[in-house]
TORVOTOR-714464 format. One record per residue: x, y, z of N, C-alpha, C, O, CB in turn. Coordinates in steps of 0.1 Angstrom, whole numbers, plus 5000, padded with zeros to 4 digits. Each point is the difference from the previous one (the first is absolute). Glycine has a CB too. Layout:
! residues N
XYZXYZXYZXYZXYZ/...
! end
This chain:
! residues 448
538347055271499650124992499349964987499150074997502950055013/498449784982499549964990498649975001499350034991502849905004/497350005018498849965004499150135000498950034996502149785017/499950244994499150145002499650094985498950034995502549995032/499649994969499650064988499249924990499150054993503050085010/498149754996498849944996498650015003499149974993502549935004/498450135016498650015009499450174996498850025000502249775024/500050334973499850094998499150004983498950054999503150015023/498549914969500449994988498449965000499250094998503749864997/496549885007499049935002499150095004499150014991501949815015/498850275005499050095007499850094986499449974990501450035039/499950104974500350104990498750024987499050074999503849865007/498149924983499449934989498849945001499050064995502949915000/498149925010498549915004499250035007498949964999502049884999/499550255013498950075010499649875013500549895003498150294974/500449925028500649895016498749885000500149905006501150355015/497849784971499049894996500649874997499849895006498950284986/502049854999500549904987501449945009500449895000498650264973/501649975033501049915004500249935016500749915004500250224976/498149975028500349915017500049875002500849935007498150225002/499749794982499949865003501449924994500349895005497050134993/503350044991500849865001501450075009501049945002498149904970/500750305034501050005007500649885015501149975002498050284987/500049725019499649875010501249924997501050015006496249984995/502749904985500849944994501750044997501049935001496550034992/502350165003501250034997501150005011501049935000497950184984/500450005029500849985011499849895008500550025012499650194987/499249684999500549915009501049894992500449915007497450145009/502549954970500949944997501050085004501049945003497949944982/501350305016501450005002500149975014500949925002499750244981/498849865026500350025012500249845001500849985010497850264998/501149654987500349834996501650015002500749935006497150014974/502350145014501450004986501150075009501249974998497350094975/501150025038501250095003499949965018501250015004498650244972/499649735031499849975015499849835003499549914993499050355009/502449735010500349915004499149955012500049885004502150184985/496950055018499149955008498350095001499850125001502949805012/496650014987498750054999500050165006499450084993499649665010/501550305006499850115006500450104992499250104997500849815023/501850084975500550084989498749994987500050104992503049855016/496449984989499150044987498950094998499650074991500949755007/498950135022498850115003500450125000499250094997499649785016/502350164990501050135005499850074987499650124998502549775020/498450004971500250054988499050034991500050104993501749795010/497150014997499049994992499150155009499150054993501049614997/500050405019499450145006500750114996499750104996499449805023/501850074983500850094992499850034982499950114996501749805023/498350024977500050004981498050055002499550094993503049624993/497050245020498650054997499950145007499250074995499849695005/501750285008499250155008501050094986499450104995500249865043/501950004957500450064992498850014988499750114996502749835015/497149954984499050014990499050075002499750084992500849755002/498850175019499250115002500350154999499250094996500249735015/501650184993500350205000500450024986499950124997501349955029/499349874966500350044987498949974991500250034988502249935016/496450004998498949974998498850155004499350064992501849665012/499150315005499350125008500850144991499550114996500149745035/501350114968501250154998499550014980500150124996503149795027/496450014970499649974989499050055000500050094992501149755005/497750135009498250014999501150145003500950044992496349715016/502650305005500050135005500350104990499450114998501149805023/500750054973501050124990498550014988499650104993504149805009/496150024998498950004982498850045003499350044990501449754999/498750235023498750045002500450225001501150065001497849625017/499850354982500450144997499850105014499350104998499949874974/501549995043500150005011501150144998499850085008499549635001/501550324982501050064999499350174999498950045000502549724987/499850315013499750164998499250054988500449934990501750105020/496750074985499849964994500950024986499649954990498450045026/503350094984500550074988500949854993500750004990499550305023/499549594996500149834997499849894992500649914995499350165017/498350024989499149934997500249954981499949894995498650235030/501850004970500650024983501049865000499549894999500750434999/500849715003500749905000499549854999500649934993500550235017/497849804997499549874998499049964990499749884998501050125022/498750124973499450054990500749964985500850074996498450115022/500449714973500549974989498750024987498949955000503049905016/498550224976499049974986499949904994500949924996499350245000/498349865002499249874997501149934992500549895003497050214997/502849974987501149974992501350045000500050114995498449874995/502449995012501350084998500649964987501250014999499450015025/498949944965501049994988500150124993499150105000500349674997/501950224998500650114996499050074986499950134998502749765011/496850024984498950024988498749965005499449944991502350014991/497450055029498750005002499450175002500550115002499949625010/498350244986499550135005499850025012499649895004499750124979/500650065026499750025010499050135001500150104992502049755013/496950155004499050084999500750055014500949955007496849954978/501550255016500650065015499749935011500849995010499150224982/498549715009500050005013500949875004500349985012497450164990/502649804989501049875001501350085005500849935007498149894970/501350265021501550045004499950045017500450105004500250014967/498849805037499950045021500850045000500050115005499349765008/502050094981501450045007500450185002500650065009500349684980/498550304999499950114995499350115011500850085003499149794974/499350145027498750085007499849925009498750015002500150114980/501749805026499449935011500150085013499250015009501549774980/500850305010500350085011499150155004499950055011502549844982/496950164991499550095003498849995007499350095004501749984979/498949775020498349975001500150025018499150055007500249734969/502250165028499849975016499950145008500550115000501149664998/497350165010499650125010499350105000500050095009501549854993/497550054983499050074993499049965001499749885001501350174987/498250055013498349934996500050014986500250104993498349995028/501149824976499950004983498149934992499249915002504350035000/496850164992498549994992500749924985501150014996497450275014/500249604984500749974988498750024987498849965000503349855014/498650274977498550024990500449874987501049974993498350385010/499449604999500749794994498349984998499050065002503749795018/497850044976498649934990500249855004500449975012499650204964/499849725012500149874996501350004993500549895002497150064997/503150134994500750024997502150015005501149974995496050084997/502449985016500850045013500949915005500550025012497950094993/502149764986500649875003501450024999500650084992497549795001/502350045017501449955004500449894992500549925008499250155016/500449884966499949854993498349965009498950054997504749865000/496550025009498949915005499250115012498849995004502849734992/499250385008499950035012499050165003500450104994502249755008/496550165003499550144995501150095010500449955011496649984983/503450195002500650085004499650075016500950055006499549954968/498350005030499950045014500249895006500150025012498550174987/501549644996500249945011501649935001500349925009496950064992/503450044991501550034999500650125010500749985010499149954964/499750195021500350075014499649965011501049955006499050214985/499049835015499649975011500749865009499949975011498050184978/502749785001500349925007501650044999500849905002497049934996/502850275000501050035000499850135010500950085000499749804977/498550145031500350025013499250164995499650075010503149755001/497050254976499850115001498550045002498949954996503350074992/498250125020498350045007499150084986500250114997500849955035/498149864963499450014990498450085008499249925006502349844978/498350355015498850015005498750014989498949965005502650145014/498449954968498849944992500150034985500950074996497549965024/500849914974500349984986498850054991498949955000502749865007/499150324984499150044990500149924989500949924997499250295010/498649814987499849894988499150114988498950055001500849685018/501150294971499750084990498649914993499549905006503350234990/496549914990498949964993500349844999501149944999498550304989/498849705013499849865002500649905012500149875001499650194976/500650045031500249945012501249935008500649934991497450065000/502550005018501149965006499849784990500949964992499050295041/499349714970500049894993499849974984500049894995499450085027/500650194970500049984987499149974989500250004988501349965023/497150014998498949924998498450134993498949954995502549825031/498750324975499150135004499850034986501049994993500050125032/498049934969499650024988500650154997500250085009497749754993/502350194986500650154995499050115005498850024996502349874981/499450185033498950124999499149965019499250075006500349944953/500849885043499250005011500550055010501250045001497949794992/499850165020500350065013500749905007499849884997498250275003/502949865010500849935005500150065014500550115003500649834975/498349985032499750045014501749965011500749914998495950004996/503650195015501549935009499249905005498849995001503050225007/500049675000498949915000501149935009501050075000497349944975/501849895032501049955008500749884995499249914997499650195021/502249894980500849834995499849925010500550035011501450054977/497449795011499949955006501349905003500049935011497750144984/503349924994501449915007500850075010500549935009499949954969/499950285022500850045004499450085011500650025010500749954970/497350095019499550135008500050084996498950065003501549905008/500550134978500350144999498650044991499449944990503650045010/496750155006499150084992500250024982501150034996498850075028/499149894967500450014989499350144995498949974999501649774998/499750335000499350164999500049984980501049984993500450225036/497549824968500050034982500950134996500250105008497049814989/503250084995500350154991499349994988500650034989501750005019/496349934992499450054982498650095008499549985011501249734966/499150355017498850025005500150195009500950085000498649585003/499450345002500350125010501250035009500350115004497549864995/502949935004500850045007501449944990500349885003497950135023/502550044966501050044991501149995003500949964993497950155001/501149945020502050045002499649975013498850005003502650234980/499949735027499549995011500450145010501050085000499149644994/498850265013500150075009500950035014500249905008498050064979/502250205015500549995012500149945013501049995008498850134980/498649845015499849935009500749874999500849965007497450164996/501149804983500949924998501349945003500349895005498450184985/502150075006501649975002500350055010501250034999499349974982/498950025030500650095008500949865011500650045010497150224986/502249635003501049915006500749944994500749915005498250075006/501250074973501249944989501050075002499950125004498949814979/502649995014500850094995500449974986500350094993500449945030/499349864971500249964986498849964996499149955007503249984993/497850104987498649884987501149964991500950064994496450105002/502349705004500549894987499150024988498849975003502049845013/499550224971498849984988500949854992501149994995497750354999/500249595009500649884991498549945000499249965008503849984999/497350104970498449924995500950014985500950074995496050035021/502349794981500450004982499350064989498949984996501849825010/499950284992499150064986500249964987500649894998499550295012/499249914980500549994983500050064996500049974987499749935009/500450245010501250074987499050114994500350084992501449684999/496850215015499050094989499550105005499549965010499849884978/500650285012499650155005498449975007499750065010501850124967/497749735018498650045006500049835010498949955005499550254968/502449765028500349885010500450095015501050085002500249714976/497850185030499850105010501149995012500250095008497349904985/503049905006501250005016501250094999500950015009498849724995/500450374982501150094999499350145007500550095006500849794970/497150095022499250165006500449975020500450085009496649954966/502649795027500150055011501749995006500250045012497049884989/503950054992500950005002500650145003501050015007498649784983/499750365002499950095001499450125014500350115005499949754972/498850055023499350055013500749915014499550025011498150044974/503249865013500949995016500750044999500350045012499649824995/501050174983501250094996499750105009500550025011500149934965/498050145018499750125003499949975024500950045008497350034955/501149895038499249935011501750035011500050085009497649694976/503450155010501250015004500750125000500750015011499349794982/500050285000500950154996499050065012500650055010500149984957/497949985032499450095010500349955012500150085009498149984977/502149805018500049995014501449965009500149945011497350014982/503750104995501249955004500149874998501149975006499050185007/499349734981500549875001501049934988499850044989497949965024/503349904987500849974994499249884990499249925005502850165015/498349934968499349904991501049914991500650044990497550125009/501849755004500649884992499449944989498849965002502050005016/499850024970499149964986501049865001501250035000497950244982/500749615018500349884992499650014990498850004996501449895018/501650124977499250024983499249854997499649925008502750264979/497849835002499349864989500050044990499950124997498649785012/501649984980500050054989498750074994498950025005502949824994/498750204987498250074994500349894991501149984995498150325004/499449624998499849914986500050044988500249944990498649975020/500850264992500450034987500750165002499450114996498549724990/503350175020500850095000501349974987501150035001498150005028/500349914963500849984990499350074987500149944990500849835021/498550364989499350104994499250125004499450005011500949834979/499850265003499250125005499050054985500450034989501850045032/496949924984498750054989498550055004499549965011501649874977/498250265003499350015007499850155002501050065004499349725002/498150314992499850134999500850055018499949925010497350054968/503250105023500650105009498650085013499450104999502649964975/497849865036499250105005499750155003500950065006499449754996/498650244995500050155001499850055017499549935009499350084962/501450075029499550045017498449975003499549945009502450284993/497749864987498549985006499549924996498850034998500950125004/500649724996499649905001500549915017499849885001500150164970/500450025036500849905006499149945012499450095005502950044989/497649745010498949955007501149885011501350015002496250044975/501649865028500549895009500649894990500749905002497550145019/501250014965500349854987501450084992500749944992496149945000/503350255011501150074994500750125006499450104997499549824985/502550105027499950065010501450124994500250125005498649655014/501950164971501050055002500150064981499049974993502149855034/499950264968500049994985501349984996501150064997497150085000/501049705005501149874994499449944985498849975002501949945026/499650064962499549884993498649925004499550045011502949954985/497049934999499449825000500749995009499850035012499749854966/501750055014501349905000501150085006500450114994499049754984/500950125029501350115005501549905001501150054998496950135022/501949744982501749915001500950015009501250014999498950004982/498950005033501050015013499149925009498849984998502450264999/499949705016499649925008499350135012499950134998502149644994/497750145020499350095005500950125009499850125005498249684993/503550085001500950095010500250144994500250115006501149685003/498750204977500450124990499150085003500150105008500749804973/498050035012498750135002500350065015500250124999497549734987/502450125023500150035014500850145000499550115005500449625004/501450244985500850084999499450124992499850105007501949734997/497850184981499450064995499050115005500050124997500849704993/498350095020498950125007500550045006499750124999498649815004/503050065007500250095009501150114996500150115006499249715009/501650154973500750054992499250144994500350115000500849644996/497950194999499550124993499150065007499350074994501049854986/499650085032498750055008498849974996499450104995501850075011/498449784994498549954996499349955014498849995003501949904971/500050105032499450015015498950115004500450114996501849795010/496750115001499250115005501350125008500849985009496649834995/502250324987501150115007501649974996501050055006497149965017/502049914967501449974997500849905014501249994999498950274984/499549705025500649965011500249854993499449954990499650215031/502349774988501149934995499849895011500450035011501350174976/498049725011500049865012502049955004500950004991496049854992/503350135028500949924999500149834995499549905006500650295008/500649834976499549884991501549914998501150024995496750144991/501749735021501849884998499149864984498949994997502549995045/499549964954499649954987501149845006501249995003498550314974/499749655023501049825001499349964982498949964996500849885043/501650204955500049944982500249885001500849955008500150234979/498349755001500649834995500949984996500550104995498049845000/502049995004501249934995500049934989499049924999501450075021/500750014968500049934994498650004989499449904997502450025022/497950264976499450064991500050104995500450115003498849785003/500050064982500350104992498150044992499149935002504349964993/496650234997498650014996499949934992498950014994500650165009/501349724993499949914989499949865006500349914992500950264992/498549805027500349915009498049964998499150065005503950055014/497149744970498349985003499949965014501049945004498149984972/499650105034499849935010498349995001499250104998503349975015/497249764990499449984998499250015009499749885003501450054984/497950195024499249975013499649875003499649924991499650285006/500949775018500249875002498350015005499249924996504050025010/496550145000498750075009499250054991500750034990500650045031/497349984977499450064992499750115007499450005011499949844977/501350275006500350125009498550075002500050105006502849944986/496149915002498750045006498749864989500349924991500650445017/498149684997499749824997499450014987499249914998500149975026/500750254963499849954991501350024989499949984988497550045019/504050025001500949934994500549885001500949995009499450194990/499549724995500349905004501349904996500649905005497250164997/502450034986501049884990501050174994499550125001498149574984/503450285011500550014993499850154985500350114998499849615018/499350194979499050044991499550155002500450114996498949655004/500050195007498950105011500550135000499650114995499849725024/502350144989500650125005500550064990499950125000500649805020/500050024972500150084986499050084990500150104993501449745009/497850104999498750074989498950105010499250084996500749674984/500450225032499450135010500250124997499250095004501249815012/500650134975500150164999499350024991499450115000502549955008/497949834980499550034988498250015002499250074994503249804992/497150025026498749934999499050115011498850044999502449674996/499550315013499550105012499050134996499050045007503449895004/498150134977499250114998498649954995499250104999502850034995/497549745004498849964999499149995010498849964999502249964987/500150155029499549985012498350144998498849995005504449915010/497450224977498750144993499349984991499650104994501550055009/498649704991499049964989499649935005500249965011500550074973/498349925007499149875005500449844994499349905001498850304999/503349814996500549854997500849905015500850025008499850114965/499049825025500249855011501549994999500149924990497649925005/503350195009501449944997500149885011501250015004499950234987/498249645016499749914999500149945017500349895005500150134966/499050135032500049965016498849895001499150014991501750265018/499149635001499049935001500349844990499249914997499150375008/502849724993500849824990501550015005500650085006497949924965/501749885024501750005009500850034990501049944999498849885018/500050294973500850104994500050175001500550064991499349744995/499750265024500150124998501350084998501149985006497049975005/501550144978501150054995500550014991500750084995499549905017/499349894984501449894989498650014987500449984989501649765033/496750284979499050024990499050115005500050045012500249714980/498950304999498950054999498949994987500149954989501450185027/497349934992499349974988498750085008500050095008501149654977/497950195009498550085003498749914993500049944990501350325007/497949755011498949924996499350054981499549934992499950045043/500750174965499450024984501650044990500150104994496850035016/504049764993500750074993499549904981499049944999503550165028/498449914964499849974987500149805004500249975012501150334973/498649615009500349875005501650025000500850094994497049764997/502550055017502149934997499749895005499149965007502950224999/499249764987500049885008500349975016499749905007500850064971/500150145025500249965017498550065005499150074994504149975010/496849915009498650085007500649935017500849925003496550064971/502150085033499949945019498450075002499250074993504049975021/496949905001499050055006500450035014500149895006498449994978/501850255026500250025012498849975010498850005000502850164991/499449815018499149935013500450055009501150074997498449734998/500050205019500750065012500949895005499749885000498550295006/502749884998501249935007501250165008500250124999499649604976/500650165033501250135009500450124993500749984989500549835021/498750234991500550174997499550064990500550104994501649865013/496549974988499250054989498549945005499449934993502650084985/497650035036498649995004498750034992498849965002502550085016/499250054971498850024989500450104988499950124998498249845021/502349934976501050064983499050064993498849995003503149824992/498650254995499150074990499849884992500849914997500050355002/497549744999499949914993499749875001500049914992501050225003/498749875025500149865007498549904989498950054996502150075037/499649734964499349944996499450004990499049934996501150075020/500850114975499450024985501049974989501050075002497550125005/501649754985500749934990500550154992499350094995499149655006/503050264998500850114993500949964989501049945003499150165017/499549934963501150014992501450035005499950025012498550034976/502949965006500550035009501650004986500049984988498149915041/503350154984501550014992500849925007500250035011499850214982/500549655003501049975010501350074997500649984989498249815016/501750295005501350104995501349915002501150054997497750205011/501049644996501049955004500649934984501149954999497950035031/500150014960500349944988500450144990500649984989497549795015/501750345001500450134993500950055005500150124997498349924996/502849885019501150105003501049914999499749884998499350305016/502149864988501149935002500749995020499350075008501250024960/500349875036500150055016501650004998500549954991497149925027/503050194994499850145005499150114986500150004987502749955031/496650114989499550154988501050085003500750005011496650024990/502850064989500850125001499350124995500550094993501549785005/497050135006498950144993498549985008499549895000501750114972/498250095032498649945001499250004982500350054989499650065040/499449824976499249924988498850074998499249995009501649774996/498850344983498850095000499149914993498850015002502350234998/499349664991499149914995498849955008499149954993502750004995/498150055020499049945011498950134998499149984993502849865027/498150284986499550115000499350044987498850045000502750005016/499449964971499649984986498749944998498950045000503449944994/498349895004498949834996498850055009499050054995502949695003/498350255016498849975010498750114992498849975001503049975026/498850174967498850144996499849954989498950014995501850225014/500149704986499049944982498949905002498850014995503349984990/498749875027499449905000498550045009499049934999503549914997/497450295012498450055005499350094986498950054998501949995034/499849954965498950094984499350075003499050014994500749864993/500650215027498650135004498949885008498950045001501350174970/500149685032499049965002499750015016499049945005501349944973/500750195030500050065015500350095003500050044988500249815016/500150205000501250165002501250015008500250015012498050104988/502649894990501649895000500550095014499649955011501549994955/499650175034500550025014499050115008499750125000502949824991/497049935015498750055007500350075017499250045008499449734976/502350235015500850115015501150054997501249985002498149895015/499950254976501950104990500750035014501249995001497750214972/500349845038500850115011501049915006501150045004496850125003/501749704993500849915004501149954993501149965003497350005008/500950044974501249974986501450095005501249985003496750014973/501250115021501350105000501150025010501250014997497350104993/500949895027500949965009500949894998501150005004497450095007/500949794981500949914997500650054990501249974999497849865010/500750214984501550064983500650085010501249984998497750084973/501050045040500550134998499950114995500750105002500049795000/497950094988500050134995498849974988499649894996503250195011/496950024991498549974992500549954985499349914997499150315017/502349794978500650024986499649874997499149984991502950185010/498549735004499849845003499249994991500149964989500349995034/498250104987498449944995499550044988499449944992499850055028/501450164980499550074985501149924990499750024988499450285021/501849634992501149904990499449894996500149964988501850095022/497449914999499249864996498950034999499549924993501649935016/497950254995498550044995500550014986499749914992499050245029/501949964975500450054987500949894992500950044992499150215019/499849604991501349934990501250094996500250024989498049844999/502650205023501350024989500849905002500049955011500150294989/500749704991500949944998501049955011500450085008499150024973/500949785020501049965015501050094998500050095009499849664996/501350264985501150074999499750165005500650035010500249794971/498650285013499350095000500150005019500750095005497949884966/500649955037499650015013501149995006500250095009497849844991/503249964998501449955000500550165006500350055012499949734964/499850295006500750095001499650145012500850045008499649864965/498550125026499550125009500949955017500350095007496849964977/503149835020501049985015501350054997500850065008498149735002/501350184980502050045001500450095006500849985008499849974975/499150165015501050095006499850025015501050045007499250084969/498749875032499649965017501049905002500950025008496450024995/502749824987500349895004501850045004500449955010497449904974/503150255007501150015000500450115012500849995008499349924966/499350165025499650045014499749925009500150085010499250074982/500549765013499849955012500949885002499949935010497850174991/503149884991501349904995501050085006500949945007498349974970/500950235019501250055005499650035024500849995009500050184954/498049855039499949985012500249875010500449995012498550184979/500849765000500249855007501249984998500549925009497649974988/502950144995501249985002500950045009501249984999498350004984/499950095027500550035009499849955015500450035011499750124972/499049765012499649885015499949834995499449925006498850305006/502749774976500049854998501249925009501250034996497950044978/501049855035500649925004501149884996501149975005497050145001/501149844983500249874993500250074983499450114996498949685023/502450144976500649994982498950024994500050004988501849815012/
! end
């Protein structure tokens, strides 16, 4: 018995690689040790090996996922299990693995979409679930697609599955579409900012789902900067694909929240209500920094970036360079006739800025990264300010108001900075929307 359980123990631990070979050895010293004639050893030494074999077979078999599938959970562990890590939703399989079996399932994912190392449709799929195709909101399923461009469906070539766009003419997906789904997965990383477009299309599957009966799963994540809320209040008639909802800039919810929110308040087409399930992270809070590991589209790249996006973006309705086309966008701007400074770049084309404003022309310039502190806790109007002094009339500062304004939310913005009034002064005109829409979100916050 002792042998045996040693031989069990060995398997078990070391596995059958590491330990058959020196098994040979072992049993023929016992069988040395305990038999008095060659025949009793063969007797013996077939015996101890066919036993190693079935307890060997009985091992692989139990661990492979051959089992029912309401099983399959159970062999499902997170990435992390420490009691103080974070855990993102789609890390939590154990969680939503069961809802998956026996579904056709759609997943709306990006580059973003990672398992630690692992991209998320090919984690499922090799976990056995029937994945039939994958939407890919603005810049593309690979992440790579310039702001604002066209983005054709297109086939994955590792896996097969069809990849259908959601930017562009076709918005929300279609019935046809879904008509062999029964669930959609939304797992993409955002930041937290109202005219950052994956909450519009996060909106339109919501919607897509409510009309066609289908079940939607949000794997939260955190927001980079869900540790504040700031920022003019959008008006209705302003509301576009860059501003959908009247939320803040800055709103301070993850996407599982927001999720809850649209369907909470009916903002859905016709007030209709998606069936909507939420797998929350673990081990957060809105005060919880996290640092994107992924650049959740290719001219956020750093850090930086994702923070001063809310502040830098509205330069997207003027004619200043916030520094698409150098390996800082975001993080500076400037303009070829602004006053001299000492900083300056020059944009070039590269990935996800095929032809920046400004390609190839030498730009005065801000580096904002020397005028803030990180985490922000405010957007930063200084940028908007400076940029209209340092052009002295010498271009025509916001040279696409209709677009300005979709991005403020509301016209007041441009006439604040056409007209120099004062930051505090502009500060002040959001408060009372802002406290208003503080007490609504408080009713779909998740996390502390």
């Amino acid at each position: 018995m002792i042998a045996k359980e040693i031989l069990m123990i060995e398997i078990l631990t070391i596995g059958r690689d590491t330990f058959l070979p020196f098994t040979s050895d072992f049993i023929n010293f016992n069988a040395m040790k305990n038999s008095l004639d060659n025949s009793n050893q063969f007797r013996f030494q077939r015996y101890i090996m066919l036993w190693i074999t079935l307890i060997f077979l009985n091992t692989l078999i139990s661990s492979c996922s051959f089992g029912s599938p309401k099983n399959l959970a159970d062999t499902i562990k997170p990435v992390n299990n420490s009691k103080s890590a974070l855990l993102l939703g789609n890390a939590q399989t154990d969680k939503y693995i069961t809802l998956l079996q026996g579904k056709k399932v759609a997943v709306v994912g990006n580059q973003t979409s990672m398992i630690n190392n692992t991209h998320l449709i090919d984690s499922l799929l090799n976990l056995g679930i029937d994945i039939k195709l994958v939407f890919a909101p603005e810049h593309g399923f690979r992440g790579q697609a310039d702001n604002g461009e066209h983005i054709s469906n297109e086939t994955d070539k590792k896996t097969g599955l069809k990849i259908i766009s959601l930017y562009g003419n076709n918005s929300k997906p279609t019935s046809e579409q879904l008509k062999d789904i029964d669930l959609i997965i939304y797992d993409i990383q955002d930041v937290g900012v109202r005219f950052y477009t994956y909450i519009s299309t996060l909106h339109y599957v919501m919607e897509a789902c409510a009309e066609n009966g289908k079940k939607l799963l949000v794997l939260d994540r955190p927001n980079p900067n869900g540790h504040y809320i700031d920022g003019p209040v959008l008006q209705k008639e302003f509301s576009s694909f860059v501003g959908m909802h009247t939320v803040p800039v800055v709103y301070g919810m993850t996407v599982g929240e927001y999720s809850q929110m649209i369907n909470g308040e009916k903002w859905l087409k016709n007030g209709v209500q998606c069936d909507l399930e939420i797998i929350p992270c673990q081990n957060y809070t809105h005060n919880t920094f996290y640092s994107v590991p992924i650049a959740p589209s290719p001219n956020l790249k750093t850090d930086a970036a994702i923070a001063l996006y809310a502040s830098l973006c509205f330069f997207e309705g003027t004619t200043i360079s916030m520094g698409r086309g150098t390996d800082r966008p975001f993080e500076i701007y400037g303009h070829p006739k602004f006053d001299s400074t000492s900083f300056s770049f020059t944009p070039t084309p590269r990935i996800g800025s095929k032809s920046p404003p400004f390609m190839n022309q030498f730009c005065f310039g801000v580096d904002c990264k020397l005028e803030n502190s990180f985490p922000m806790y405010s957007i930063d109007l200084r940028p908007l300010m400076n940029a209209k002094k340092l052009l002295n009339n010498r271009d025509q500062y916001i040279n696409s108001p209709n677009f300005f304004n979709k991005l403020a939310g509301n016209s007041t913005l441009k006439q604040q900075i056409e007209n120099n009034i004062p930051e505090e002064e502009i500060r002040n005109s959001w408060k009372n929307d802002l406290e208003a829409f503080k007490l609504i979100r408080s009713k779909y916050v998740i996390y502390d």
